[in-house]
PAZAPA-4460 file (N, C-alpha, C; in steps of 0.05 Angstrom, whole numbers, plus 32768, in hexadecimal, padded with zeros to 4 digits):
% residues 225
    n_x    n_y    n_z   ca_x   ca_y   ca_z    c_x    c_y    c_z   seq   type   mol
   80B7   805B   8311   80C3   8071   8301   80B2   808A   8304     1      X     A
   80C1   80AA   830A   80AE   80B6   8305   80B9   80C8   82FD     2      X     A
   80B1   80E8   82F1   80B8   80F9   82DC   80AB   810C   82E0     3      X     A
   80BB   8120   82E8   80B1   813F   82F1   80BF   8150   82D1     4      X     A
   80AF   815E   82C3   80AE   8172   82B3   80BB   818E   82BE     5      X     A
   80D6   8194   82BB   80E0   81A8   82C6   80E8   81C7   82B4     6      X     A
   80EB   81D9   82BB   80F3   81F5   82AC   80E4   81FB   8292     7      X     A
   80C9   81F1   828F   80BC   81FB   8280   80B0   8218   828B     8      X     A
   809C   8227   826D   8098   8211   8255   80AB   8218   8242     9      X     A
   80BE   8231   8245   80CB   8230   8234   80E9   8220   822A    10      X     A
   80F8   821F   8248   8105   820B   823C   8108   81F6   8253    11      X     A
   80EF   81DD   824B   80EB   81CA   825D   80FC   81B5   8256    12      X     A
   80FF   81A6   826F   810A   8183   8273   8101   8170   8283    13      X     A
   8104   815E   8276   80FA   8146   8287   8104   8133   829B    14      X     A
   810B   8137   82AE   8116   8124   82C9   810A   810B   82D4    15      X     A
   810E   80F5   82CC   8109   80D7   82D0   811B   80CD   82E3    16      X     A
   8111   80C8   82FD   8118   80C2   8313   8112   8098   8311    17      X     A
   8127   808A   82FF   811F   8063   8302   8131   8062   831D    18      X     A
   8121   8044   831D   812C   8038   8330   813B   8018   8321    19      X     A
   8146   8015   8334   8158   7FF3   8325   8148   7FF0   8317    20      X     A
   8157   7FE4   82FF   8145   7FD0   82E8   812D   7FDC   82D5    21      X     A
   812D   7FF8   82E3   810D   8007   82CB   8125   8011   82AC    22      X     A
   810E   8017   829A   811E   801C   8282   8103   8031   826E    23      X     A
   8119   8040   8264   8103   8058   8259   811B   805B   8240    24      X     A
   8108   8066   8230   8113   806C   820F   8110   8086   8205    25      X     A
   8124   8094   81FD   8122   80A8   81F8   812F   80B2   81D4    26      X     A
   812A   80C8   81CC   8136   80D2   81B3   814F   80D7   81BB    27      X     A
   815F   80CF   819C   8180   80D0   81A7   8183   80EB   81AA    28      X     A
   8193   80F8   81B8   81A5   810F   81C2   8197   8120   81D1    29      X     A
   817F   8113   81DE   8171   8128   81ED   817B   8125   8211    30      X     A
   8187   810B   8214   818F   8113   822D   81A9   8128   8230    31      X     A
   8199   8136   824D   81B4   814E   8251   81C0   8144   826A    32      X     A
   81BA   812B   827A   81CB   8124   8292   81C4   810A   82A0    33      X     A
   81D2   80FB   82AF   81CD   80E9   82B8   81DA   80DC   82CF    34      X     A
   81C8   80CD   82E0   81DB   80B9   82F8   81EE   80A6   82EF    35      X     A
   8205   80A0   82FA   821B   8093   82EF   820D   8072   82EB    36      X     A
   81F2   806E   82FB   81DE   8056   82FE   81D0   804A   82E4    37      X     A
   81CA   8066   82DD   81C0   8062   82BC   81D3   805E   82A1    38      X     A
   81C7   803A   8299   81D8   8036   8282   81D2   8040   8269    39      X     A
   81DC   804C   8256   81CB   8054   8236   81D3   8044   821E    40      X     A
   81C3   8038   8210   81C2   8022   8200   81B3   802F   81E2    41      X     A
   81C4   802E   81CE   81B4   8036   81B4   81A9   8023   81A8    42      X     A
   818A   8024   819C   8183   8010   818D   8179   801C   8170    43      X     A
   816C   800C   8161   815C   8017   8150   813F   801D   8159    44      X     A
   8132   8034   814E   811D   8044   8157   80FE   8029   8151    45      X     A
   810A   801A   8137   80EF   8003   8134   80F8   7FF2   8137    46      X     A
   80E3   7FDC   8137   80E6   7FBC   812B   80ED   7FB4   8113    47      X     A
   810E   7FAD   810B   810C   7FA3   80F9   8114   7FB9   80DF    48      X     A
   811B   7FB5   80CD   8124   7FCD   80B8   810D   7FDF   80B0    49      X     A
   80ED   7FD6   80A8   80DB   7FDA   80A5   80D5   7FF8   80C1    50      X     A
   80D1   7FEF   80CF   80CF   7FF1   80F2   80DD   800A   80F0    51      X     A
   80F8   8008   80E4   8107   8025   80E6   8103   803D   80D0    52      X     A
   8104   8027   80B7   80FD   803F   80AB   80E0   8055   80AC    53      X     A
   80CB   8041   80BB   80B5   8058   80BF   80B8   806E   80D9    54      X     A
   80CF   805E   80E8   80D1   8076   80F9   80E0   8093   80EC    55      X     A
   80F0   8083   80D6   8100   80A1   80C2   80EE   80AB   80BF    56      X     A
   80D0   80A0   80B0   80BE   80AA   809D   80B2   80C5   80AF    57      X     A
   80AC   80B9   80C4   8097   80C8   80DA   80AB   80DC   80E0    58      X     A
   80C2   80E7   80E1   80D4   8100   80E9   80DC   80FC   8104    59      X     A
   80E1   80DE   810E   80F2   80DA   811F   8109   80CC   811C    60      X     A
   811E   80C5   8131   8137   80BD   812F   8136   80A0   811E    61      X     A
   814E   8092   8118   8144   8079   8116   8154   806B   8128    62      X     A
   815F   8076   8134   8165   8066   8154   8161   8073   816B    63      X     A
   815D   8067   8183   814E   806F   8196   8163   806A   81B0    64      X     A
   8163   807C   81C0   8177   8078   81D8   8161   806B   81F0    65      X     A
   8166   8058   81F8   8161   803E   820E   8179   8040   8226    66      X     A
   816A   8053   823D   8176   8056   8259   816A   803A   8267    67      X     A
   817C   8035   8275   817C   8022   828D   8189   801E   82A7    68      X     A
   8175   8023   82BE   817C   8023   82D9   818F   800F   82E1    69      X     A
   81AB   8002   82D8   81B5   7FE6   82D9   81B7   7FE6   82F2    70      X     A
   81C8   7FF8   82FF   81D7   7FFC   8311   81CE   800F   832F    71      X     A
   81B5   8007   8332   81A0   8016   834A   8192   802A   833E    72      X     A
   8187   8041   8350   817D   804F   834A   8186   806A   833C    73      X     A
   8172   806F   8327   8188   808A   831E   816E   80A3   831A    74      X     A
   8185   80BA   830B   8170   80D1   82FD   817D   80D4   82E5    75      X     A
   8166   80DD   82D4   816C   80DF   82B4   815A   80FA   82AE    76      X     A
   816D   810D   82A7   8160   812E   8292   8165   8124   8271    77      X     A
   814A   812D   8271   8150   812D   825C   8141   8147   8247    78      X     A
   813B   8153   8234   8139   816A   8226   8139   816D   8201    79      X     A
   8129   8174   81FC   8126   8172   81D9   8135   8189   81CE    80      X     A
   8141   8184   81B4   815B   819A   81AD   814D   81B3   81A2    81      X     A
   812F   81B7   81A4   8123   81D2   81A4   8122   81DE   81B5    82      X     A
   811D   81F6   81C1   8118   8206   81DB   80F9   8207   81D4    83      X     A
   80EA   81F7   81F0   80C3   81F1   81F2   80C4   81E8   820B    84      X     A
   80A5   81E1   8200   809F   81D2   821A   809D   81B2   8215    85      X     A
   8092   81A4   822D   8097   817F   822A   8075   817C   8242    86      X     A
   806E   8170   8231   8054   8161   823C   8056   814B   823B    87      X     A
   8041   8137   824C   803C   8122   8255   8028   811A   8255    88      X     A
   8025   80FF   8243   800E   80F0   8235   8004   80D7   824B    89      X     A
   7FF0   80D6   825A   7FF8   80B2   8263   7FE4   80A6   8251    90      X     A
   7FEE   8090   823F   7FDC   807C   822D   7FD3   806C   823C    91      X     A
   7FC1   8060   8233   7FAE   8047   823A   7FA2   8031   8230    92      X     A
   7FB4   8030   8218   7FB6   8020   81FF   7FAC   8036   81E8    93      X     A
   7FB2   8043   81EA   7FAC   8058   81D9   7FC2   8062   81B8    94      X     A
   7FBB   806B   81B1   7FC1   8076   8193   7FC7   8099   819B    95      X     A
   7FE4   80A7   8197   7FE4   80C5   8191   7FEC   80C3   8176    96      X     A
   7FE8   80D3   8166   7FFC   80DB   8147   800E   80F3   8156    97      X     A
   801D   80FC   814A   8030   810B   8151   803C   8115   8138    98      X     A
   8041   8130   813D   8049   813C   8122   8071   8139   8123    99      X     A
   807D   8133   8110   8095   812A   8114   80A1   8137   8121   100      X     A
   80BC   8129   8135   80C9   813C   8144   80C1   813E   815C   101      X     A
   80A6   8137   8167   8097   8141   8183   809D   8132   818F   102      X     A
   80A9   8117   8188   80A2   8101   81A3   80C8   8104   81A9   103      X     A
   80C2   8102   81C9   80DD   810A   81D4   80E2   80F0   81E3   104      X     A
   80CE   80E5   81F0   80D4   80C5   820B   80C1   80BB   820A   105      X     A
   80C1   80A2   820E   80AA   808B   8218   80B4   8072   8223   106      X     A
   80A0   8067   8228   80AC   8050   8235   80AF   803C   8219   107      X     A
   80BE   802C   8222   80D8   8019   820A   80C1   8003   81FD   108      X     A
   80AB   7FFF   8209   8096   7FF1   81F2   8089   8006   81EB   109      X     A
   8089   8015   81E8   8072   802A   81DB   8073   8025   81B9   110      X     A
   8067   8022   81AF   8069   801F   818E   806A   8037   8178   111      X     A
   8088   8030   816B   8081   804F   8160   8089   8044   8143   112      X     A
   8066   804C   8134   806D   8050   8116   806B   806D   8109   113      X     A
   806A   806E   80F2   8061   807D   80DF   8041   807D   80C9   114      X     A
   8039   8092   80CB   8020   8094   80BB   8023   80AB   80A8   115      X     A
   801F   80AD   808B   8021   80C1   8070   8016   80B3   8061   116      X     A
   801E   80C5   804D   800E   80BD   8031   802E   80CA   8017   117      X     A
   8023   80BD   800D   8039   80CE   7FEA   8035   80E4   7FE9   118      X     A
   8012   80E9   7FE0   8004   8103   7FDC   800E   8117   7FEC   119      X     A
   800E   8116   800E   8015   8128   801B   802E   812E   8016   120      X     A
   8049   811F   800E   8061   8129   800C   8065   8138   7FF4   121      X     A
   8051   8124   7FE2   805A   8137   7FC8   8047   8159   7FC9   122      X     A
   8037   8154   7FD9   802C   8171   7FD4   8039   817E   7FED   123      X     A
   804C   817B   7FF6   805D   8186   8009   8052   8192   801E   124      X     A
   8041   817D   802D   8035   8184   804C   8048   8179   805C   125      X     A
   8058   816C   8060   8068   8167   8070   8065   8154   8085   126      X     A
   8047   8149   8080   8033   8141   8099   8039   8125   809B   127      X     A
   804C   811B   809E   8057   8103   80A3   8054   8101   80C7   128      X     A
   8048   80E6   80CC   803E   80F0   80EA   804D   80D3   80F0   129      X     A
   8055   80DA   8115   8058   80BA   8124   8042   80B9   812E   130      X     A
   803C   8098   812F   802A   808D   813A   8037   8083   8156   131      X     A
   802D   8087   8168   8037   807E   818C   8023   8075   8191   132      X     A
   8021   805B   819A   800D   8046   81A8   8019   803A   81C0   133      X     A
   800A   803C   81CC   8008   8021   81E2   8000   802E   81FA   134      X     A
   8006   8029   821F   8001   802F   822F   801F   803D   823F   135      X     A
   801A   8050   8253   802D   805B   8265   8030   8079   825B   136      X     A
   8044   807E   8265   8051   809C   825D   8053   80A0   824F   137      X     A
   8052   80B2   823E   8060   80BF   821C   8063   80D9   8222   138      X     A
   8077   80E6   8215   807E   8103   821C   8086   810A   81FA   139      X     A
   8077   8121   81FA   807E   8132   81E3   8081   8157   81E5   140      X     A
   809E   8157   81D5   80A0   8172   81CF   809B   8185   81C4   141      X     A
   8095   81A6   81C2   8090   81B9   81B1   809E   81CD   81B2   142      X     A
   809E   81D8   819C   80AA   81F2   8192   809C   820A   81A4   143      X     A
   80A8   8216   81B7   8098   8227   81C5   8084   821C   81D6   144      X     A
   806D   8224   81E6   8056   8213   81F7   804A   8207   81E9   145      X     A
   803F   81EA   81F9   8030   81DD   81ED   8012   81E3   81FD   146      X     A
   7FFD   81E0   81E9   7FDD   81E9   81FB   7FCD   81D0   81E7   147      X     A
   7FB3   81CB   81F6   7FA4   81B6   81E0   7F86   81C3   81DA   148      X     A
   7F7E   81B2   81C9   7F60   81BF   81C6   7F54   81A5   81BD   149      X     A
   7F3E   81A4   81D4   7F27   818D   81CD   7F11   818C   81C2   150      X     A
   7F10   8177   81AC   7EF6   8181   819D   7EE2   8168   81A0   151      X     A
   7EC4   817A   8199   7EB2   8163   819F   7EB2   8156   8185   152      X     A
   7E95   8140   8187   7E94   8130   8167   7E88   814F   814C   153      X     A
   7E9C   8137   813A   7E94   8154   8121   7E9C   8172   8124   154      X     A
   7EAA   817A   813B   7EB6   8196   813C   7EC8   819C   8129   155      X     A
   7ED4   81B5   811E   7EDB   81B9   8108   7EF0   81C8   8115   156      X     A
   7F0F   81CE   8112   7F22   81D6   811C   7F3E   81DA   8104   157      X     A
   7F45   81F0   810D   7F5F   81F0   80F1   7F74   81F9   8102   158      X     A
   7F91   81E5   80FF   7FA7   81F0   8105   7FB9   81F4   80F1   159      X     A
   7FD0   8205   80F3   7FEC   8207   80DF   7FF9   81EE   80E4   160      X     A
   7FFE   81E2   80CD   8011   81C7   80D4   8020   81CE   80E1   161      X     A
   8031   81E2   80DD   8047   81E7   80EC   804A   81E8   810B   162      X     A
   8031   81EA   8117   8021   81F0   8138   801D   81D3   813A   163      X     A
   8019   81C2   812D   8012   81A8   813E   8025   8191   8149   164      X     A
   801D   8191   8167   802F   8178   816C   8024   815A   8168   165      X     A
   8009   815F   817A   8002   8140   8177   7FDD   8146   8174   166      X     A
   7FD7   812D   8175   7FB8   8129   8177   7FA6   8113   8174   167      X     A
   7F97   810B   817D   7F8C   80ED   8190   7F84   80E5   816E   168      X     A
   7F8A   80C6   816D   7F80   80B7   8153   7F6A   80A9   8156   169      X     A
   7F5C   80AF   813E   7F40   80A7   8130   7F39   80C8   8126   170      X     A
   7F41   80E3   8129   7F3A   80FB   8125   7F3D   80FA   80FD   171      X     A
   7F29   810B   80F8   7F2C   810F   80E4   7F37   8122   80D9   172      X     A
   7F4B   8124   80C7   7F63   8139   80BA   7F5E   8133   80A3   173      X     A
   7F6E   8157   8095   7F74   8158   807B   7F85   816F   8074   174      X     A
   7F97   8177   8062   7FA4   8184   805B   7FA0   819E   8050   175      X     A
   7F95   81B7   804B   7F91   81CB   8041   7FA9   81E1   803E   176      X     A
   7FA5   81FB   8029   7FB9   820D   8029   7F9D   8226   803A   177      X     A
   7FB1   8234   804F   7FA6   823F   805A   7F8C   8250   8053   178      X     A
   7F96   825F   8037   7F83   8272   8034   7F76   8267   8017   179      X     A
   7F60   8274   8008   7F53   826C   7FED   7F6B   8276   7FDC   180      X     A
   7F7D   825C   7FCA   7F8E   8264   7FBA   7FA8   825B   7FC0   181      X     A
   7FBE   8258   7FAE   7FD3   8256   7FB7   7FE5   8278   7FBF   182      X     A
   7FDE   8283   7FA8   7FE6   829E   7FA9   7FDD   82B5   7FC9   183      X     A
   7FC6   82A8   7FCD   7FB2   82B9   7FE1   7FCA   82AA   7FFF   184      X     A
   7FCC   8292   7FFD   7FD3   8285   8012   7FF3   8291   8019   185      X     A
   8004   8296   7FFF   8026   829E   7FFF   801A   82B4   8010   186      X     A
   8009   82C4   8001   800C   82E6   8005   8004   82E8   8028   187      X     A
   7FF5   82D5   8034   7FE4   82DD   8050   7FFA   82D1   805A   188      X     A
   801B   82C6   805F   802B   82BE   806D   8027   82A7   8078   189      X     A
   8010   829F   8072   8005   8281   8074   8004   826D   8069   190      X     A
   8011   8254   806C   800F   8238   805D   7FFD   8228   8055   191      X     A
   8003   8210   8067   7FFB   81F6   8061   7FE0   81F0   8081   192      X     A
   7FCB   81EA   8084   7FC0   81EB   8094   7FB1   81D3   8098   193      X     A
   7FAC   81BE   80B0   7FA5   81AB   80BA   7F83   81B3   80BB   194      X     A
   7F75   81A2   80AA   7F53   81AA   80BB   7F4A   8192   80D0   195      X     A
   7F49   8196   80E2   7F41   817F   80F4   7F20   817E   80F3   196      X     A
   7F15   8169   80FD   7EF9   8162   8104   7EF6   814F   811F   197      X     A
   7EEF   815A   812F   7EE8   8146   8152   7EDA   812C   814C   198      X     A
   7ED6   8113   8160   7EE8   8122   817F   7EFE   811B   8181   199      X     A
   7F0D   8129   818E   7F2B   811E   8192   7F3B   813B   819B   200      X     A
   7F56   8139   819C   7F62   8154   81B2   7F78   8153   8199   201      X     A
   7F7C   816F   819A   7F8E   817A   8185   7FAE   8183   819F   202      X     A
   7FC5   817B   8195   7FD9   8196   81A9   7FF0   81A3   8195   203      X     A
   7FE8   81B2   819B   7FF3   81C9   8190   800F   81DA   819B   204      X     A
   802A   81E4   818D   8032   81F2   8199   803B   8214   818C   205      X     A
   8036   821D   819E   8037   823E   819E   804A   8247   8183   206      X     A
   8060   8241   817E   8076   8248   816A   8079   8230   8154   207      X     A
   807B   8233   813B   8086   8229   8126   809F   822D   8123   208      X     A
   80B7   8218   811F   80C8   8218   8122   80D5   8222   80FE   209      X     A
   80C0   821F   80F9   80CE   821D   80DB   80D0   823D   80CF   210      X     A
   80B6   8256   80D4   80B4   826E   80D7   80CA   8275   80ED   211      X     A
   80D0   826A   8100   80ED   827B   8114   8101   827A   8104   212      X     A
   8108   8262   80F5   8116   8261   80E7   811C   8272   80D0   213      X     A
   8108   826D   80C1   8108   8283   80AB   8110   82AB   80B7   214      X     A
   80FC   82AC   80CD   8107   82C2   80D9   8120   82C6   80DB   215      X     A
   8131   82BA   80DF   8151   82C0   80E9   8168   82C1   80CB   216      X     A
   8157   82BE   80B8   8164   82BB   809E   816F   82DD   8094   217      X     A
   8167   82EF   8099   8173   8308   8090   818C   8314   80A8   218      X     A
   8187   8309   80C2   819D   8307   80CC   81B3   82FC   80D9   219      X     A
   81AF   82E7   80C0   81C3   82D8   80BB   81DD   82E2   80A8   220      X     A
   81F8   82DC   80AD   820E   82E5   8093   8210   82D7   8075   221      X     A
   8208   82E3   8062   8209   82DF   8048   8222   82D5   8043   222      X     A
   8221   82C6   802F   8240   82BA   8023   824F   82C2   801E   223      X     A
   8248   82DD   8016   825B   82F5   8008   826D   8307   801C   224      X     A
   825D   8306   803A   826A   8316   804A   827D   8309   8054   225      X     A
***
């Protein structure tokens, strides 16, 4: 199987060139095309009821689209319903967290839970993360470019929740409001903010989807008009 990253970084896709019998998993509705070779099969995103609901928890699908080469060789595009870019993880039995929403494909054992807390929801960080384990490919998407930053042991690093995609587990995190205050924090246009501590690799992407959003709200049509 192999997978060339195309038309980034702004609006990238991913092209998976199987052969007979390979099989790759993807988030539902992200493919945009396919060989008449490739079969698509919906499952649930976990093991088991448990299995699924932490993939709800984590801000992914709870079913998962399962391509398969039945019928020879094929090609599969595929594309995340934001306009970004798509990077490529190879694990090695390894652990990413992922901030919800980022993970776009992997290969069909890759393990995907959820990791939160109450606290974080009720104090409305949002920081409900997937957990992706195991070995091979993983591909994740971002809002705008994705870039990383590596830190040594004990390095001290702050991102906007809103900027993070993923980042290597065992790192140490915590939740902050950007500035001293809640009032200080509304007023500086700034939120909710991630403090990291190394070692481990932070990725980040360029745009917050949730500020574009908010941006487009005054020109938008009111109810009244």
């Amino acid at each position: 199987m192999n997978f060339t990253i195309e038309n980034g970084p702004v609006y990238a896709s991913l092209r998976v060139d199987m052969q007979q019998g390979e099989r790759f998993r993807a988030e539902p509705g992200a493919m945009l095309s396919m060989t008449p070779t490739i079969e698509l099969e919906t499952k649930s995103a976990g093991k088991g009821l448990l299995g699924t609901l932490k993939a709800a928890v984590g801000g992914e699908s709870i079913f998962a689209s399962m391509y398969t080469a039945a019928h020879g060789p094929g090609e599969l595009y595929l594309a995340p319903s934001a306009p970004g870019d798509i990077m490529q993880l190879d694990l090695n039995n390894e652990t990413i967290l992922a901030y919800g929403g980022a993970y776009l494909a992997g290969r069909p054992d890759l393990t995907i839970s959820a990791r939160g807390s109450i606290k974080s929801l009720v104090a409305g960080t949002d920081l409900f993360l997937s957990v992706l384990s195991g070995s091979g490919p993983l591909f994740l998407n971002g809002f705008g470019a994705i870039y990383k930053k590596t830190l040594g042991p004990g390095e001290p690093y702050v991102v906007d929740t809103g900027h993070i995609v993923a980042f290597t587990d065992g790192m140490q995190y915590s939740i902050k409001t950007a500035a001293k205050g809640l009032f200080s924090s509304f007023a500086s246009g700034e939120g909710l903010v991630c403090m990291f501590s190394g070692p481990g690799t932070i990725w980040m992407q360029t745009r917050n989807i949730r500020h574009f959003a908010q941006s487009l709200i005054p020109f938008l049509p009111s109810s009244g008009s």
